[in-house]
C-alpha positions as CSV (number, residue, x, y, z in Angstrom):
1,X,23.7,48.5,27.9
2,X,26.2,45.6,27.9
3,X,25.1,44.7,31.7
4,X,21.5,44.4,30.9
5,X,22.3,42.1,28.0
6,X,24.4,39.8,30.4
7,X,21.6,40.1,33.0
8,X,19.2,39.4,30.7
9,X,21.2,36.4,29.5
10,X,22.1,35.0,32.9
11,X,18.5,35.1,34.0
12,X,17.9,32.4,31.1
13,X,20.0,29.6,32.7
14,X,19.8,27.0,35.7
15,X,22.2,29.3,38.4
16,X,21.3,33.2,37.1
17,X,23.6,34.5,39.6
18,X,26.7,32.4,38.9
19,X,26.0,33.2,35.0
20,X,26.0,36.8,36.1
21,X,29.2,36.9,37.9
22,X,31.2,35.2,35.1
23,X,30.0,36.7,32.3
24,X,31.0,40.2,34.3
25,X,34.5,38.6,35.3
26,X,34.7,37.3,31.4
27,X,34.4,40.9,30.3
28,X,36.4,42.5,33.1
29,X,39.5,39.8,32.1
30,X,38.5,39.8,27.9
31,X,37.0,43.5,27.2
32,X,38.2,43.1,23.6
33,X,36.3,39.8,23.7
34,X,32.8,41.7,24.1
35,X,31.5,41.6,20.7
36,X,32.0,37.7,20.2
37,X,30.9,37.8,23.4
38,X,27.5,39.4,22.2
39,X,27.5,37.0,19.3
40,X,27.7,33.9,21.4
41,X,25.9,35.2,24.8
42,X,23.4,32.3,25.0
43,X,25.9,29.3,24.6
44,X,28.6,31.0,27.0
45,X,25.7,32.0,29.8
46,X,24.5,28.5,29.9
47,X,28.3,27.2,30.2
48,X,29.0,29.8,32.8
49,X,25.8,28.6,34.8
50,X,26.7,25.1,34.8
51,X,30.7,24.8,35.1
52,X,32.6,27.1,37.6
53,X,35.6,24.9,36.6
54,X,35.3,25.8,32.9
55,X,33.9,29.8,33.0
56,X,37.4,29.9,34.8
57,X,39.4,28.2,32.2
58,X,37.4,30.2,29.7
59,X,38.9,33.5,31.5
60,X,42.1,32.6,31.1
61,X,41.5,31.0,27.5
62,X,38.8,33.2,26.0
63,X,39.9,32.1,22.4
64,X,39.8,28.0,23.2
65,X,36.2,28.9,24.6
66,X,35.7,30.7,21.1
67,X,37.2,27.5,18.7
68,X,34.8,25.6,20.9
69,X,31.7,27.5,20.3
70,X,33.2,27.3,16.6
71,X,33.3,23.7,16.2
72,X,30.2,22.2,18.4
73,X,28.1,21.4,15.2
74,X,29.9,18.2,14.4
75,X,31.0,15.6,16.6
76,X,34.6,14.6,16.9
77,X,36.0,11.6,15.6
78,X,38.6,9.9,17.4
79,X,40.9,9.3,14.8
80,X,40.8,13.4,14.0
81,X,41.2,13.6,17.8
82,X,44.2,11.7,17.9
83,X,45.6,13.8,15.0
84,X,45.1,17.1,16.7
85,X,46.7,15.7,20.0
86,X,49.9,14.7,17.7
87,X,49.8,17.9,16.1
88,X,50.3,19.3,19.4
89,X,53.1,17.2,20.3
90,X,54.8,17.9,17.5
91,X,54.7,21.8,17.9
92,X,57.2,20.5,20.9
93,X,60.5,20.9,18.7
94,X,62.8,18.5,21.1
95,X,61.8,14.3,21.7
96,X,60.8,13.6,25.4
97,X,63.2,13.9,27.7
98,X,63.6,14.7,31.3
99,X,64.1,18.5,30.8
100,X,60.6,18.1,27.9
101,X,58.8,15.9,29.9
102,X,57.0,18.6,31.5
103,X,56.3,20.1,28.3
104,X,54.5,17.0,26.4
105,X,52.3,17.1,30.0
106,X,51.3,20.2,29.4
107,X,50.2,19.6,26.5
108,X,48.1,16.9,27.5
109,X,46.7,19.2,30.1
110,X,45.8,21.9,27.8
111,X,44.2,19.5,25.0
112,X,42.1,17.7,27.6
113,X,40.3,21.0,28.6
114,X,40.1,22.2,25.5
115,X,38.3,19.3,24.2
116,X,36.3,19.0,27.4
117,X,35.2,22.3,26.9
118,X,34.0,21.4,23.4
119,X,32.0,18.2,24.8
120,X,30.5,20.2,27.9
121,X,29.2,22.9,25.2
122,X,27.9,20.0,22.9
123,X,25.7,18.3,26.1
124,X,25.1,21.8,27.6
125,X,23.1,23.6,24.0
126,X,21.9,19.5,23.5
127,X,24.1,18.6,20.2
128,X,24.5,15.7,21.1
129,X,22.3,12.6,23.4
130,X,23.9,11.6,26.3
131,X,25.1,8.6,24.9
132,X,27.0,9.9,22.3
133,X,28.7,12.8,24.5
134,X,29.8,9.8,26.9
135,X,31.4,7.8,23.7
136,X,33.0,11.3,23.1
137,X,34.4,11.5,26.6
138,X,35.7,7.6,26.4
139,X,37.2,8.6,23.0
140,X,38.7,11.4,24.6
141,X,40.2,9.5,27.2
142,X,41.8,6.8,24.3
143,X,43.2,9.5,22.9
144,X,45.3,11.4,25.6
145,X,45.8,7.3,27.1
146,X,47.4,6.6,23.9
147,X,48.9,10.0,23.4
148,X,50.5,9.8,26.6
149,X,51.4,6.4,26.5
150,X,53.4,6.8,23.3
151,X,55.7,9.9,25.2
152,X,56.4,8.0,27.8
153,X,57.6,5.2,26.0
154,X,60.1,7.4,23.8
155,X,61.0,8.9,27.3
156,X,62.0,5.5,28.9
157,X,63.5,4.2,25.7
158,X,66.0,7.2,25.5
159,X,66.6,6.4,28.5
160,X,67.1,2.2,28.5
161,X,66.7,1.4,25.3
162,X,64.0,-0.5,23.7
163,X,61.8,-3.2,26.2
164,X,62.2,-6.7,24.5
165,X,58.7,-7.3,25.2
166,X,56.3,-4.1,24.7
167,X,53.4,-5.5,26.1
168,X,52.0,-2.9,28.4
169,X,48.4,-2.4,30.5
170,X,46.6,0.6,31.5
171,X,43.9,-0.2,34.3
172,X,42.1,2.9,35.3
173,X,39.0,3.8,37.6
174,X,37.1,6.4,37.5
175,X,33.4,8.0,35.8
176,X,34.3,6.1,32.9
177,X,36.4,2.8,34.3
């Protein structure tokens, strides 16, 4: 019964046979995951048909694909953003140092797909115009700039003091640079 629900699904979206093959590895990897799974088939088809990169991460993170699915109604603000990206620092009980470091990184890795993953479902189910998922993407990018920024400076200051002179530039290029 199950598989004709995810066949039925996949054969809704832009690649039917990739949808197929993650929703199947989803339930393989999640089984206790089925019923949200149910609940949610149509969003997490379409995000399995267009994003190998995230029906993978979504394996291995069912319940950030699930908080995702949760939250796409409302846009993110940056400042709430920021707020959730300190929140996650500060879950790190010891300041940056070189044995942390790798921790705080992490948790930048972790928060950027997790809030990609929220951004990909708002364009993917249209929640949001193009323009306003790229000023989510930009804000996004501030964020985990700023975020990161900030760590790094604690890390070097630990380790030779405070620069007389904290003026400091980020020059970047890429989709959005």
């Amino acid at each position: 019964m199950i598989e004709n629900i995810l066949k039925e699904a996949a054969a809704a979206t832009p690649d039917p046979e990739r949808a197929l093959k993650n929703l199947s590895s989803f339930l393989e990897e999640n089984p206790e995951r089925g019923n949200e799974l149910q609940e949610h088939i149509r969003s997490i088809s379409l995000l399995f048909s267009h994003s190998q990169f995230l029906a993978n991460y979504s394996n291995t993170h069912p319940e950030d694909l699930f908080a995702a699915i949760s939250t796409i109604e409302n846009a993110p603000e940056r400042e709430a953003v920021a707020i959730a990206l300190k929140r996650e620092f500060d879950a790190i009980s010891e300041a940056p140092q070189r044995t942390t470091l790798p921790l705080y990184m992490n948790v930048v890795r972790r928060f950027r797909l997790k809030e990609i993953l929220k951004i990909t479902l708002r364009d993917i189910l249209k929640k949001a115009d193009l323009v306003d998922i790229m000023f989510e993407m930009s804000c996004l990018a501030d964020v985990i700039t700023e975020g990161s920024l900030n760590i790094i400076r604690q890390y070097v200051s630990s380790i030779y003091g405070s620069p007389e002179d904290e003026k400091f530039s980020v020059i970047a290029l890429g989709k959005l640079g």
